[in-house]
N, C-alpha and C positions, 0 to 999 in steps of 0.2 A: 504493500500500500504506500500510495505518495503522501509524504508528511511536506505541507507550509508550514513555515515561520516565519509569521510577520511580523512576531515581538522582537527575535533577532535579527531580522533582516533591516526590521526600521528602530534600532536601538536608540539610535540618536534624535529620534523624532519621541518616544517612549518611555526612556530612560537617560534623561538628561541630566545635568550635573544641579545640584542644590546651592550649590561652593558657588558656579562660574554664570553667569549670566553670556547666551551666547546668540551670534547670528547666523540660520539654516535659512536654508532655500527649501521648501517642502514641494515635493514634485506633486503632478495629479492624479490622486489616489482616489479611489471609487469606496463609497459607503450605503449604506443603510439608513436615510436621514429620514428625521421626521419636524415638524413644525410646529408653537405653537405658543402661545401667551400666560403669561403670570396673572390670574383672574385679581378683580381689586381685594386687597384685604389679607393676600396670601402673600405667600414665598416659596421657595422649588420645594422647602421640607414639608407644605402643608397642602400644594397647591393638589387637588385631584387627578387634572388633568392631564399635570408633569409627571404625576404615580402611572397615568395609564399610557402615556407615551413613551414612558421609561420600560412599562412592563410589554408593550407592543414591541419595541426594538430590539429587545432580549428575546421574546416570542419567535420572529423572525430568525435572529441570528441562529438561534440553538437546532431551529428545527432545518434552516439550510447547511447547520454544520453537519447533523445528524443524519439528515437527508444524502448527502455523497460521503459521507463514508461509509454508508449501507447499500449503496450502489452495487450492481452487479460486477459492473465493467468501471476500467479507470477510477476506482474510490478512493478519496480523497482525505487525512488527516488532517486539522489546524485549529487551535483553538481560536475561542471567541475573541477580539478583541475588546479594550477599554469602553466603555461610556465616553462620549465626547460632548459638547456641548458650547457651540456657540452664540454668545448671548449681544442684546445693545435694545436700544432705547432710539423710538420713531421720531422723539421731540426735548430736546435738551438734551445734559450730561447724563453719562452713566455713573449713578450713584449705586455702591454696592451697598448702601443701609437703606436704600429705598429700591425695593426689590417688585413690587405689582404693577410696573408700567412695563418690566422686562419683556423683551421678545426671544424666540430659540430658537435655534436647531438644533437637535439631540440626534446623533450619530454614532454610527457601530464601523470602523472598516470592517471590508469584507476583500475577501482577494478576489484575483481576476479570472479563477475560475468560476466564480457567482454572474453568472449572464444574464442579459437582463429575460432568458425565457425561466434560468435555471432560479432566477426571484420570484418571476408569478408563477412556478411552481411550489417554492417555498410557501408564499402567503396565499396559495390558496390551501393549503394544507392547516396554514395557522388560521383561519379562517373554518375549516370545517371543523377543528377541534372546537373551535374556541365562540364560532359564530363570527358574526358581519357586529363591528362596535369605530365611532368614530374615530378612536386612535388608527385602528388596525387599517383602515380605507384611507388614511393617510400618509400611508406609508411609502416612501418609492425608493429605487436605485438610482443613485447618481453620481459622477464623479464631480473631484472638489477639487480647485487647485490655488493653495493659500501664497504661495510664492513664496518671496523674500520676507523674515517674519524672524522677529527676536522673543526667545524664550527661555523658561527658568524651569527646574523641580522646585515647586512652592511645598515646604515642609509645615503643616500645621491646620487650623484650623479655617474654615472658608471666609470666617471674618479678619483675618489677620492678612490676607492676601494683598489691601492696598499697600503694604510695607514693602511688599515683595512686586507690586506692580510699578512701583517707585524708581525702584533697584532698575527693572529694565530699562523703566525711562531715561533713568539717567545714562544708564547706556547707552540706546538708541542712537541719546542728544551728542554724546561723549565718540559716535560712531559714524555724527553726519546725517543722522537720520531725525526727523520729527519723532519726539516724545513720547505722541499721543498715538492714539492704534489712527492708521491709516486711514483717510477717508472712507466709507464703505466698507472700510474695514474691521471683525465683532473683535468682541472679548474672547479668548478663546481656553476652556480647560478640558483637561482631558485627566479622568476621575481612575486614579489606582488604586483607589480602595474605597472603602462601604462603610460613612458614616452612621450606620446603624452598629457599624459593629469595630470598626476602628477606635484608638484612642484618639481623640482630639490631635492632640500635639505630636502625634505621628504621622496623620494623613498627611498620603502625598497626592498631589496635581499638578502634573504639568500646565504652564499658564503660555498662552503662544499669544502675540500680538502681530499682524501683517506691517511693515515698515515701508516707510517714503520718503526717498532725500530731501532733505532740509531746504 
């Protein structure tokens, strides 16, 4: 059986340094994205929505990883990747202590043997388990390509993150580049562990920002 590895293959994009604030080129990688808003009054920890967008994208990944490697012919090994999540705001700054105007995109890579017929066989599969639910009719295959983009391992907790969004900035600035994420450009994290069951001051996320010369 063929084994991927994309956690090794994209280390540097995965498993970045905590120590060094650094500048990557992210090439264009194909994901499992979905869409969707922080309702008023809520946050990603309480919002419903984010729970069933979260739980739809996982739905998906597990049952197309499960899916070819039970294949008859050609089957396939690779684990799930990260939860990703790109976030930002339709009208002013992005404030991370005011979190209900937030927008997303929640995303899983997926490698590039996941095609887009080998996807609507996937979900239609999550779909006969699970039923027809608006997360899950949300869902598509896309490729993403973040480009030139300065990032960190942020060690800790999700509110302590502007310390460490700082740290880039001043890199960026210190690199020739504007500060601030890129016009058009989200906030971006990418979640190595499960605040339900992690310690605070251990979680890690990767924090990406896309970059613009000054």
């Amino acid at each position: 059986m063929k084994t991927i590895d994309l956690k090794k293959e994209l280390k540097y994009l995965y498993q970045p340094s905590a120590k060094k604030v650094e500048i990557v080129k992210v090439p264009s990688l194909q994901f499992a994205m979905i869409d969707g808003t922080i309702e008023k009054g809520k946050e990603p920890g309480n919002s419903p929505a984010f729970q069933e967008a979260t739980q739809a994208l996982y739905s998906v990944s597990y049952t197309l990883k499960f899916m070819l490697k039970k294949r008859k012919t050609n089957a396939v090994e690779y684990p799930v990747m990260a939860l990703e999540g790109l976030w930002w705001v339709e009208d002013g700054m992005f404030d991370i202590t005011v979190k209900d105007n937030w927008f997303y995109t929640l995303m899983i890579l997926q490698p590039d043997i996941v095609t887009k017929e080998v996807f609507a066989e996937g979900l239609a599969e999550v779909k006969k388990k699970k039923g027809e639910s608006p997360a899950i009719s949300k869902l598509r295959l896309a490729n993403f390509e973040e480009g030139l983009c300065v990032q960190v391992m942020h060690i800790g907790p999700y509110a302590t993150e502007p310390a460490t969004v700082e740290r880039m900035r001043a890199f960026a600035s210190e690199n020739g580049y504007r500060g601030d994420v890129a016009p058009n450009g989200k906030h971006h994290e990418i979640y190595l562990g499960d605040p339900r069951k992690a310690d605070p001051a251990k979680l890690k996320t990767v924090l990406r920002h896309p970059l613009e010369k000054a």
